[in-house]
VMD Tcl script that builds the backbone (N, CA, C; Angstrom):
set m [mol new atoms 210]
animate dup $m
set s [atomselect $m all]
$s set {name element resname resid chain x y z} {
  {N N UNK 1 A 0.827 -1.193 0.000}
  {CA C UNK 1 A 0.000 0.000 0.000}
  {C C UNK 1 A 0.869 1.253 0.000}
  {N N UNK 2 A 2.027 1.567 0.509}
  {CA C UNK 2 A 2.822 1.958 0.831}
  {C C UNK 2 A 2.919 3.115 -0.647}
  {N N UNK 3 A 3.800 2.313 -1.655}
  {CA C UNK 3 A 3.819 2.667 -2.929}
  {C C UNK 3 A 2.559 3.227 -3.521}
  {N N UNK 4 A 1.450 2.839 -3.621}
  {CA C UNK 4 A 0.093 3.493 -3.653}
  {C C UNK 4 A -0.110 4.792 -3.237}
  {N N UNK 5 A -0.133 4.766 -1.540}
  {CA C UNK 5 A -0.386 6.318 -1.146}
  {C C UNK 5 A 0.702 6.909 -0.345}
  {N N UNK 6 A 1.842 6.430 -1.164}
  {CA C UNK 6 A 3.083 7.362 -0.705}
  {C C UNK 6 A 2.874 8.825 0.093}
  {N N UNK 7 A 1.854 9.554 -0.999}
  {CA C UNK 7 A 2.032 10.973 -0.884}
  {C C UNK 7 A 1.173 11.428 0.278}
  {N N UNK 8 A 0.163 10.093 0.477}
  {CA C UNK 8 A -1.199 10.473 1.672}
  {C C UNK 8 A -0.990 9.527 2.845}
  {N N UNK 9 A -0.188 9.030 3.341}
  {CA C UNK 9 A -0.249 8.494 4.174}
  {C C UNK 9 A 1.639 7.927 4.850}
  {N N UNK 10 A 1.834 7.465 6.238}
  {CA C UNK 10 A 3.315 7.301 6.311}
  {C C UNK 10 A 2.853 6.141 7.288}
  {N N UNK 11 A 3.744 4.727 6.730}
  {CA C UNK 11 A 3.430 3.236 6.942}
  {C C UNK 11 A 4.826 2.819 7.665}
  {N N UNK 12 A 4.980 2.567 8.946}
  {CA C UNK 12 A 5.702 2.080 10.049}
  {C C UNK 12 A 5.491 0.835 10.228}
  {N N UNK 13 A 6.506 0.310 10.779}
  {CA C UNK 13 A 6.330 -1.080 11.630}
  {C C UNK 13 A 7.218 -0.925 12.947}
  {N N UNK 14 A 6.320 -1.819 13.510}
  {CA C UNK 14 A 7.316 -2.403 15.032}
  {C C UNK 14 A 7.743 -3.737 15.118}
  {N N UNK 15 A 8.995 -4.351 15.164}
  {CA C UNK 15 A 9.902 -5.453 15.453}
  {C C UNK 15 A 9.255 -5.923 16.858}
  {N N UNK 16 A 8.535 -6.745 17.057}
  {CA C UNK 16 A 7.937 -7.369 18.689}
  {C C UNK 16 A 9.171 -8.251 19.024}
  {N N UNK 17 A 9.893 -8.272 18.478}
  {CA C UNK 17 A 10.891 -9.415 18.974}
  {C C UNK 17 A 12.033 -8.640 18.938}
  {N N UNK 18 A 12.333 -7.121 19.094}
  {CA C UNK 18 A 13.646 -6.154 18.646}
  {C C UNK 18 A 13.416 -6.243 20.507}
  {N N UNK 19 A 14.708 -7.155 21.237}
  {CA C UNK 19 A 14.676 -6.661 22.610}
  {C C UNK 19 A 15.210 -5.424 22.797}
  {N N UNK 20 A 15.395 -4.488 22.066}
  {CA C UNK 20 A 15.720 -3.117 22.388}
  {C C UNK 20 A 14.903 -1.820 22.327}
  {N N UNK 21 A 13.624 -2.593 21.850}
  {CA C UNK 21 A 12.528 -1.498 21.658}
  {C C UNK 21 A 11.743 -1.325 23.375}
  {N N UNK 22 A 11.784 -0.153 23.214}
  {CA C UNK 22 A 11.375 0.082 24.414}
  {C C UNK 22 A 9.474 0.822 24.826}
  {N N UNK 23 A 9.010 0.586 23.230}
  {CA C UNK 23 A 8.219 1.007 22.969}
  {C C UNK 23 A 6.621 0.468 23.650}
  {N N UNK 24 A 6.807 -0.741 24.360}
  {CA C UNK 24 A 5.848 -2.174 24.200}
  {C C UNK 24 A 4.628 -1.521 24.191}
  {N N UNK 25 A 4.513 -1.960 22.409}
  {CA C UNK 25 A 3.913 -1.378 21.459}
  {C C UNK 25 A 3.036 -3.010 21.999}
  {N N UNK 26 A 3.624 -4.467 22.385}
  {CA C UNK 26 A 2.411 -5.253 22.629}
  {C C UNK 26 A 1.650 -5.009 23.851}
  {N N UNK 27 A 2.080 -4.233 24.557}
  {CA C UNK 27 A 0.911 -4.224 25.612}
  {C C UNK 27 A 0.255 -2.950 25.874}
  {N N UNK 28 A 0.462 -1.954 25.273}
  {CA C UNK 28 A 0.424 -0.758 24.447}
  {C C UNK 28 A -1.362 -0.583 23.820}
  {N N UNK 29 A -1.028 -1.474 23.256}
  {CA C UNK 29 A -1.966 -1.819 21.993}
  {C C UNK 29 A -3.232 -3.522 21.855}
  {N N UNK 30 A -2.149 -4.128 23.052}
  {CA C UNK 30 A -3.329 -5.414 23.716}
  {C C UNK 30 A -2.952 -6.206 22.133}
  {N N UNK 31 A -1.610 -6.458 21.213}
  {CA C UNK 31 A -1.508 -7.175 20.597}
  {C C UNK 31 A -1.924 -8.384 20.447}
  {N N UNK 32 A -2.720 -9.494 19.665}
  {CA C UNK 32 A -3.166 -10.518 19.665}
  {C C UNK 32 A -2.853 -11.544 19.050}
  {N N UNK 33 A -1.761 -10.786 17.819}
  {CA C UNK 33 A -1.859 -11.486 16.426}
  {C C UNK 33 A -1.272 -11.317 15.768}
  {N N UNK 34 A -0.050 -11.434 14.947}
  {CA C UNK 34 A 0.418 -10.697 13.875}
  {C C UNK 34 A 0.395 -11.092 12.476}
  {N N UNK 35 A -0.153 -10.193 11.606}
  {CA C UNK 35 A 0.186 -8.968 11.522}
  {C C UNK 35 A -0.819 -8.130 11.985}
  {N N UNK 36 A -0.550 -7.030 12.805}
  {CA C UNK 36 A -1.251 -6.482 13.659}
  {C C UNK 36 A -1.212 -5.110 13.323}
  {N N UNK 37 A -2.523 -4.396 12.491}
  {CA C UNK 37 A -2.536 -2.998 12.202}
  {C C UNK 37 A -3.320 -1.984 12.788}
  {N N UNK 38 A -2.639 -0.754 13.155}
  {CA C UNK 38 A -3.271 0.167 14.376}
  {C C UNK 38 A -3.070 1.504 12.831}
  {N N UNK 39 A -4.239 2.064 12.935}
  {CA C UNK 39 A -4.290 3.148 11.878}
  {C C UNK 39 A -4.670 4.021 12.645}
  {N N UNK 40 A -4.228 4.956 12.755}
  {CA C UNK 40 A -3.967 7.173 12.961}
  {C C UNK 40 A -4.254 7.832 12.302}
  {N N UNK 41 A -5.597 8.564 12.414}
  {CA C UNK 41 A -5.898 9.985 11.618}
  {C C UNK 41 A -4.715 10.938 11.621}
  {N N UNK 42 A -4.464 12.196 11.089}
  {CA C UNK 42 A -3.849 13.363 11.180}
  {C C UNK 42 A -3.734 13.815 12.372}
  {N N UNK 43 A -4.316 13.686 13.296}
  {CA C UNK 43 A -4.313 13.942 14.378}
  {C C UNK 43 A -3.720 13.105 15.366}
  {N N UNK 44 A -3.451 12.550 15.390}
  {CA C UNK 44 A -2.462 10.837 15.351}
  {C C UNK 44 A -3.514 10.128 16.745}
  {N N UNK 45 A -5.089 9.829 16.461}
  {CA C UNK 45 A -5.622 9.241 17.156}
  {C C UNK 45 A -6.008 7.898 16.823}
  {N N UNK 46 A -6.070 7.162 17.183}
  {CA C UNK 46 A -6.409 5.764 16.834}
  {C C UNK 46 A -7.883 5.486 16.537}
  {N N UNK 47 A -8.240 5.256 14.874}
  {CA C UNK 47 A -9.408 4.872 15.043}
  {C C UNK 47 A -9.744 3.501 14.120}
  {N N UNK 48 A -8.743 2.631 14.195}
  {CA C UNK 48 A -9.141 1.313 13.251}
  {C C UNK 48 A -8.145 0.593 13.770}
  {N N UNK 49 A -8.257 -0.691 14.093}
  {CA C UNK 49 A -7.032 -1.572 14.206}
  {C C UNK 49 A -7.559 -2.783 13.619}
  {N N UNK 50 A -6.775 -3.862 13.267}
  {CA C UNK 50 A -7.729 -5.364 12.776}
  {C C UNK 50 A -5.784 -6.507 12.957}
  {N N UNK 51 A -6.596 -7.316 12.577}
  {CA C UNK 51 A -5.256 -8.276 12.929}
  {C C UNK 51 A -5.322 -9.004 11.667}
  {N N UNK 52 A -4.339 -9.469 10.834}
  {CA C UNK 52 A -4.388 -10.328 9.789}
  {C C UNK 52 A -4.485 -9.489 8.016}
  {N N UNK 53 A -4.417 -10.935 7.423}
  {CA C UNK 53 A -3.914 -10.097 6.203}
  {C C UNK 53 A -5.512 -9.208 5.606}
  {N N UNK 54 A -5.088 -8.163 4.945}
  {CA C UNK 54 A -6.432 -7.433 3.823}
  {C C UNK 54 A -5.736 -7.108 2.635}
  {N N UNK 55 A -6.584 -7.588 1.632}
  {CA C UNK 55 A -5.964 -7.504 0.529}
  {C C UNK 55 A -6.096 -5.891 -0.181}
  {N N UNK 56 A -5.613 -5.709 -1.329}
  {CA C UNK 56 A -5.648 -3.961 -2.052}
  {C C UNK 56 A -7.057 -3.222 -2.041}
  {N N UNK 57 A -7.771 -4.122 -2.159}
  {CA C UNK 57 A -9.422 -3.974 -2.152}
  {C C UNK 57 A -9.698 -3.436 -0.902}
  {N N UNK 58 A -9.805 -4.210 0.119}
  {CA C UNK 58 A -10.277 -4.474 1.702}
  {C C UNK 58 A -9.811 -3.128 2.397}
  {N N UNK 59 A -8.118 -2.885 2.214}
  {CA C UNK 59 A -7.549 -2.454 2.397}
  {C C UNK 59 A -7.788 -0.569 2.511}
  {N N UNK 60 A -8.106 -0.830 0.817}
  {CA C UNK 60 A -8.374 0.559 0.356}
  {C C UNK 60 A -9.780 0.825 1.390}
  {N N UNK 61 A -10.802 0.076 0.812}
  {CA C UNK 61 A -12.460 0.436 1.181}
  {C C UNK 61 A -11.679 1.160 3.360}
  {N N UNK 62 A -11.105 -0.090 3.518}
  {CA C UNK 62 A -10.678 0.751 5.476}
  {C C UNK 62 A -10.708 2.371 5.250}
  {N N UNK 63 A -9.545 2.544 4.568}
  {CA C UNK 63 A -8.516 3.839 4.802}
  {C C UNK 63 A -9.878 4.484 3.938}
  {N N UNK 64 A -10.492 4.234 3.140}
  {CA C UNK 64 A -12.006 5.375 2.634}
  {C C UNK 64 A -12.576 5.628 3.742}
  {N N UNK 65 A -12.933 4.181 4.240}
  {CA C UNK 65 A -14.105 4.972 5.303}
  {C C UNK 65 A -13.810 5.737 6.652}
  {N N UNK 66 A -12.323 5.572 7.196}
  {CA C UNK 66 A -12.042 6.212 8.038}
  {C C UNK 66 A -11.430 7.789 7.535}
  {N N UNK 67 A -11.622 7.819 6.368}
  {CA C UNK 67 A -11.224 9.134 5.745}
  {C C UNK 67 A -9.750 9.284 5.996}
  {N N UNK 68 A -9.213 8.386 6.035}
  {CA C UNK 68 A -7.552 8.545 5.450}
  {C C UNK 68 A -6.903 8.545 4.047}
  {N N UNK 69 A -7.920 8.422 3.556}
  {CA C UNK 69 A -7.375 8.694 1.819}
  {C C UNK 69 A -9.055 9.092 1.240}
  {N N UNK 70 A -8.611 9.509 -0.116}
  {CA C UNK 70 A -9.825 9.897 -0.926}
  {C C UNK 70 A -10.698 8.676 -2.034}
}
mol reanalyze $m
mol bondsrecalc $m
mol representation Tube
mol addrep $m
């Protein structure tokens, strides 16, 4: 997706197994599953998370309806 909406959106990951992250982004976030996606408006609030794969389709229709892309 990344390549897609380069220009509208900025796509991170977290290493759960990097023992140097100090972030614990799993208990943080009540991780369940990976791959495990937490999506941020502009405002950097959390309003979508889901666990597992979505394909270009699935994917897109999310980021529409939470109004992260057009």
């Amino acid at each position: 997706m990344k390549k897609f909406y380069k220009d509208k959106m900025t796509v991170n990951y977290i290493d759960l197994a990097d023992e140097n992250s100090s972030l614990d982004a799993d208990k943080k976030y009540n991780i369940q599953g990976i791959p495990f996606v937490v999506l941020f408006n502009d405002k950097n609030e959390q309003v979508y998370t889901f666990v597992g794969y979505k394909d270009k389709k699935e994917l897109t229709d999310i980021l529409k309806k939470y109004g992260l892309i057009n």
